[in-house]
C-alpha positions as CSV (number, residue, x, y, z in Angstrom):
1,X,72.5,158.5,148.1
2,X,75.8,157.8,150.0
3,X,79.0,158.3,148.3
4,X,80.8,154.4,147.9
5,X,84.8,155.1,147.4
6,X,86.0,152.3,144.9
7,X,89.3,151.1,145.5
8,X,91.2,148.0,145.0
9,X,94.0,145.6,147.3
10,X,95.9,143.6,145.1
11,X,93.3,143.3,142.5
12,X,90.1,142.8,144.8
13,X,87.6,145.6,143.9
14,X,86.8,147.2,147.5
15,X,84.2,149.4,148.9
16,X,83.8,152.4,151.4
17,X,81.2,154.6,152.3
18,X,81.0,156.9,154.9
19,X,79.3,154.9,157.1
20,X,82.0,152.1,157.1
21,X,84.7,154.7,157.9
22,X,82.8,156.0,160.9
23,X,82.4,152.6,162.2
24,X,86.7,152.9,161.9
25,X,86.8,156.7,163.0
26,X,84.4,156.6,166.2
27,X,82.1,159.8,166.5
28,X,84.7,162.5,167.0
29,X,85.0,164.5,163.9
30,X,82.5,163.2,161.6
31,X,83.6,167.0,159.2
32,X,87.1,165.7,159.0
33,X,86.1,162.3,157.8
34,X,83.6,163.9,155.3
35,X,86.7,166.4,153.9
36,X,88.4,163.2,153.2
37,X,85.8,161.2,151.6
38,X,85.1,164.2,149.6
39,X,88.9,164.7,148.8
40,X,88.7,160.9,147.7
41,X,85.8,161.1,145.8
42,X,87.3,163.9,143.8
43,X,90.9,162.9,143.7
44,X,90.6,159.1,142.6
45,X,88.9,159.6,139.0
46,X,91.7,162.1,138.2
47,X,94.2,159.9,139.9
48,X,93.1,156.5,138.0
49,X,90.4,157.3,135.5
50,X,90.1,154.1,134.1
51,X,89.7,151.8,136.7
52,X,89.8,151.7,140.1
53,X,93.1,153.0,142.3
54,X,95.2,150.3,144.3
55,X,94.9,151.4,147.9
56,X,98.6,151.1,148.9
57,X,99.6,152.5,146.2
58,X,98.4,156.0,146.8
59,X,100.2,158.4,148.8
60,X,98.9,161.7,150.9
61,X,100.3,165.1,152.1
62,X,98.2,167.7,153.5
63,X,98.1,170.6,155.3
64,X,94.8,169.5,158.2
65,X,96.0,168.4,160.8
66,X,92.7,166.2,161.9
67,X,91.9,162.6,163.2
68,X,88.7,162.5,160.8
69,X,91.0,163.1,158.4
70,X,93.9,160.6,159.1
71,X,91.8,158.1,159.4
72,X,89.6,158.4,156.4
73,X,92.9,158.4,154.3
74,X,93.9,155.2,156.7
75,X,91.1,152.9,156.5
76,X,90.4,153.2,152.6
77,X,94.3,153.8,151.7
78,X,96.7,152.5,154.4
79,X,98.7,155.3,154.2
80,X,99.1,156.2,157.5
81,X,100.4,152.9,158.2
82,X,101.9,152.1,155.3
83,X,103.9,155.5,155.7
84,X,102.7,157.1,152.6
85,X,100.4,159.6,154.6
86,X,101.8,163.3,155.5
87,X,101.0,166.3,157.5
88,X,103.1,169.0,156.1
89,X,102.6,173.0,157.1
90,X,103.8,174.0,153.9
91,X,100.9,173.2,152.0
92,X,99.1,175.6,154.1
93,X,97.6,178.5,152.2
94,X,97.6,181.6,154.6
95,X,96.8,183.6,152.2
96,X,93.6,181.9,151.6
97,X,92.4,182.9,155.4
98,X,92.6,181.1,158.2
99,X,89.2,179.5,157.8
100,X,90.3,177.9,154.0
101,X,94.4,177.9,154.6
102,X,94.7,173.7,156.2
103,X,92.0,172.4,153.7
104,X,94.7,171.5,150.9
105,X,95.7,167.8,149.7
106,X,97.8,166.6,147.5
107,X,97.6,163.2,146.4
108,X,99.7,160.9,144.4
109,X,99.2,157.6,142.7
110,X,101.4,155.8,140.3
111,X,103.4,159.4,139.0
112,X,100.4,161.1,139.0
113,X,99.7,164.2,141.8
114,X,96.5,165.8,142.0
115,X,96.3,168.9,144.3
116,X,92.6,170.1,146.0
117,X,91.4,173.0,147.8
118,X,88.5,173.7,149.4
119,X,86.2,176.3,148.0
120,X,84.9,178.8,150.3
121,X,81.4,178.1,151.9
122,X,81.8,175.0,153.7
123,X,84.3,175.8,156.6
124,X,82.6,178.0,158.9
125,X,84.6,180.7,160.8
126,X,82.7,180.1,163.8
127,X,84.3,176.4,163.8
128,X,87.9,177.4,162.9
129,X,88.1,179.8,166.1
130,X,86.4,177.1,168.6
131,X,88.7,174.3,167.5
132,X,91.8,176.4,167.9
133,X,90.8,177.5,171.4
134,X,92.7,176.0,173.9
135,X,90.5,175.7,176.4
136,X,86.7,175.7,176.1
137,X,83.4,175.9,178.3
138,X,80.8,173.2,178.0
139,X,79.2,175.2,176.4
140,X,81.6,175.9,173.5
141,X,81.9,172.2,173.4
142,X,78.5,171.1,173.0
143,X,78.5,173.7,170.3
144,X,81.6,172.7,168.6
145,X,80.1,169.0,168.3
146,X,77.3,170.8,166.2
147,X,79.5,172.7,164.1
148,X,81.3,169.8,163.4
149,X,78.2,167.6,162.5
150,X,76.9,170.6,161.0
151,X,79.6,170.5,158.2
152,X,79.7,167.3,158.1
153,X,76.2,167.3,156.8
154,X,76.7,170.5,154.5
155,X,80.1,168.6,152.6
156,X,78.5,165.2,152.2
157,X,75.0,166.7,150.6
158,X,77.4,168.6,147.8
159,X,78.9,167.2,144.9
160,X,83.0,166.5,145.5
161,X,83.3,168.7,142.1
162,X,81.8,171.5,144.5
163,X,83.6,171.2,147.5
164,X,86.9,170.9,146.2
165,X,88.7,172.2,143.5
166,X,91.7,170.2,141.9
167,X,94.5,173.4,140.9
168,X,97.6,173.6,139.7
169,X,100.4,175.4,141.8
């Protein structure tokens, strides 16, 4: 079963599933776009547990600095657009490894922030060092694209309540 992220603009109940935000994202980083969706699909009942959030309403800050990412939180919230989307490094969590330390969000929605971070077991070291190498073989590439997929597959199988955690500072 696909996960459908309820949302509304100006009233109208709206629908996303991954699928529809890959058809706006493009191929590229199919694990970014499946962090965010699962970021969203934990964040919004905790954000707006009684009915569904209003899209432009809801602002982001996190420490991944992604395209899969961006543009999950763009086509289902606007926020990139709108201005109410951030990358800020001092969210990272170092001391979390450098494997965990960019996988933290914080998002806010009428007063309301709810801070998530990932639980260990779905970033893969072997992904972290190829996608921080400057400069990589064919090879590496082709088997970068897997790793991406890969976790892709491995977040979106998983309930949201088992990826990420929402904590308190």
């Amino acid at each position: 079963m696909s996960t459908v992220l309820e949302i509304t603009d100006n009233g109208t109940l709206i629908d996303f599933t991954v699928e529809d935000v890959m058809k706006y994202h493009g191929p590229g980083f199919p694990g970014g776009v499946a962090h965010a969706v699962k970021v969203l699909e934990r964040a919004l009942p905790a954000l707006s547990p009684d009915a569904p959030a209003e899209r432009r309403e809801i602002s982001v800050a996190t420490a991944h600095r992604g395209p899969g990412v961006r543009d999950t939180f763009e086509a289902v919230t606007r926020a990139v657009t709108d201005g109410r989307f951030t990358v800020d490094s001092a969210l990272e969590r170092p001391d979390r490894g450098a494997t965990l330390e960019r996988y933290v969000f914080e998002l806010t929605y009428r007063g309301t922030t709810v801070r998530l971070e990932i639980r260990d077991g779905f970033v893969a070291d072997e992904f972290i060092t190829l996608a921080r190498k400057s400069e990589r073989s064919n090879a590496e590439e082709a088997r970068l694209t897997d790793l991406k997929q890969e976790m892709a597959d491995r977040l979106l199988a998983a309930p949201a309540d088992e990826v990420y955690d929402i904590v308190t500072r």
